[in-house]
N, C-alpha and C positions, 0 to 999 in steps of 0.2 A: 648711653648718650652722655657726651658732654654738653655742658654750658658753660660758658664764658662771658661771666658780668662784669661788662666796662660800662663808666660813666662818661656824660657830658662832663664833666669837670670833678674835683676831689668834695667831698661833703655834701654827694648829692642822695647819699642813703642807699651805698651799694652793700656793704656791710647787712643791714636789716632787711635789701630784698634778697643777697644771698641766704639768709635765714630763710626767709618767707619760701625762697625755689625748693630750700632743701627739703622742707617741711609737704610740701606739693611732693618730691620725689620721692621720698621714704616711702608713698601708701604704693610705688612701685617696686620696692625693692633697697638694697641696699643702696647707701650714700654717702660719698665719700666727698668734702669741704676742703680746695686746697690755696690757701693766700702765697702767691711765688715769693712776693717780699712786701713786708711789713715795716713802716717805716715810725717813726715818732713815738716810739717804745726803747724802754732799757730792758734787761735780761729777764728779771721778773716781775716787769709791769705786766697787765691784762691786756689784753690786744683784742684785733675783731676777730678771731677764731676765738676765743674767750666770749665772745658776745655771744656769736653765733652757738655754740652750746650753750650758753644761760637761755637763748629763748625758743633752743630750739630739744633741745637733749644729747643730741648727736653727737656722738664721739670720736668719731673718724675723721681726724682735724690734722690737716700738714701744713706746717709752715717750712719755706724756703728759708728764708736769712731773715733777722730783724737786726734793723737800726735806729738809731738811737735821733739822730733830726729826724723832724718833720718836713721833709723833700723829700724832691721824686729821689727812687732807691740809687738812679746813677749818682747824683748829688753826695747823697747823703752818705753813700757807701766809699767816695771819694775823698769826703772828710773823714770818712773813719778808719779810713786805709784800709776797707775790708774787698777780698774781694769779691765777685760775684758770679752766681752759676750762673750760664749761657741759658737763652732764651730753648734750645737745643736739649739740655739737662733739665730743663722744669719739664719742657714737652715729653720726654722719655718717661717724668716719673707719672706724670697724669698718664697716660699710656699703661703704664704699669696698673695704676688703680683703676680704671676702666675695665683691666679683665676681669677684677674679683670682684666690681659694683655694678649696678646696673646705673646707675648717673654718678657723676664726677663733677663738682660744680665747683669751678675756677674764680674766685675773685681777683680783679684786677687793683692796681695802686693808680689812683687819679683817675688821669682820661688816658682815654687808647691812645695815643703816640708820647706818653711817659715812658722816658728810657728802665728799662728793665736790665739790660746787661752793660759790660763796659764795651761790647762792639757797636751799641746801636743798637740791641733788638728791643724788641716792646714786645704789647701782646697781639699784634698782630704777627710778631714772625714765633712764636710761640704757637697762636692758633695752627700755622703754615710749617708746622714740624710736628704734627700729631699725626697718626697715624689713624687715629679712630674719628668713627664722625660725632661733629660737634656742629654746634649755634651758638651766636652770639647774640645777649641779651644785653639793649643798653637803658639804663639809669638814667633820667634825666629828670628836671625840677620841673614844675607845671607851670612858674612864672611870667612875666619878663624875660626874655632874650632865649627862652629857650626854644622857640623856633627856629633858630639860626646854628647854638648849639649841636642840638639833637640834629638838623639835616647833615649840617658837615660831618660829624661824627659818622652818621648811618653813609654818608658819601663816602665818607673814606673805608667804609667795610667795602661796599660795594667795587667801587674803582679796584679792590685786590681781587677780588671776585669772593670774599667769604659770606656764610651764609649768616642772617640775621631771624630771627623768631618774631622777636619783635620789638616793645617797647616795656617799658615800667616807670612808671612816674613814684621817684623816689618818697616824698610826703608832702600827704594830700592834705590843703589845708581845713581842718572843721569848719571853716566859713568860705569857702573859694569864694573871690573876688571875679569882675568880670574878665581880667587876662587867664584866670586860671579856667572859667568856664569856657572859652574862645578856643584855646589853645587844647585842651582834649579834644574839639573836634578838628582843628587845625594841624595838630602833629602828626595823625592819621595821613591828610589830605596832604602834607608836604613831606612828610618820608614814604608813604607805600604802605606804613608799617600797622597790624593791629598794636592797640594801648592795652596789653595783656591783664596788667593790674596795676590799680590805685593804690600804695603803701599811706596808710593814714599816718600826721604827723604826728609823733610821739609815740610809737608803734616799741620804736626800740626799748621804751620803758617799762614794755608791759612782764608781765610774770609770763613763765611756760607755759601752762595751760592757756591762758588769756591768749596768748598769743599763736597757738600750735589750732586753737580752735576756731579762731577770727579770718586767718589764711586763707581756706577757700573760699570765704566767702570774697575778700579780695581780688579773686581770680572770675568771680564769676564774671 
């Protein structure tokens, strides 16, 4: 199976739930981690595939193209005069690691209609060039405004007809507040969707074990 984690917005903790899925996937089999494009990194900075194996171990990590701004990858690859694989080419290679893993878990750049090639595609025409089946899992904060966020986002999966799993609330805060308490019963009841797991905040700081062992309970 594929996943495909896209966020309500950039810095909503897609990076540490696609840890957290991979970590969930692995007790099925192998797992393969692939970011299409990585943006706000130079050649040998650490990036979120560099995370995702510090908290998770996993070593079966693709990266598409990385650049050097922090913007979305059409931007950014525009200033850099670099050019970019087609939404078309990332889909073939996930495809490819689909036949020798049993999950393929896709991190997205930003939010889902962040340009991803120089024609216009994102990761919705990525999702709609695979050939294997997949879900889309979206990232959102538990705050303020992320009811409106998070519906549009899951509206716009829907209106193409791709399928969606569910929800993950990026990080959870150690003290919710009453919009964050509201809003887990309220995101259910305005997208459809189950709120598969709470990411606690500061999750990403934690060690490998801390962290590989904390996961299901996340999901319960």
């Amino acid at each position: 199976m594929i996943t495909i984690v896209t966020g309500t917005d950039t810095g909503v903790g897609k990076t540490v739930v696609t840890a957290a899925l991979a970590v969930r996937a692995a007790v099925h089999g192998k797992v393969a981690v692939v970011k299409p494009a990585q943006t706000g990194v130079g050649p040998d900075d650490p990036a979120d595939l560099d995370d995702v194996n510090r908290l998770t171990g996993i070593t079966t990590l693709y990266e598409g193209v990385r650049l050097r701004d922090p913007l979305a990858p059409t931007t950014a690859a525009r200033r850099e005069g670099v050019p970019l694989p087609t939404a078309e080419v990332h889909a073939k290679s996930v495809d490819g690691l689909a036949m020798t893993h049993e999950n393929v878990i896709v991190e997205g750049s930003g939010g889902l209609l962040v340009g991803l090639d120089a024609e216009g595609g994102t990761l919705i025409d990525l999702a709609k060039a695979l050939t294997k089946s997949f879900n889309f899992v979206v990232v959102t904060r538990p705050g303020l405004g992320t009811l409106n966020h998070t519906g549009l986002t899951v509206e716009a999966l829907r209106a193409r007809g791709l399928p969606v799993e569910g929800l993950i609330i990026g990080s959870w805060p150690a003290e919710p507040g009453l919009a964050e308490e509201c809003n887990l019963e309220d995101l259910p009841a305005i997208t459809g969707l189950k709120v598969l797991a709470r990411i606690p905040a500061g999750a990403g700081d934690y060690d490998q074990e801390t962290f590989t062992k904390a996961v299901p309970g996340w999901f319960a």
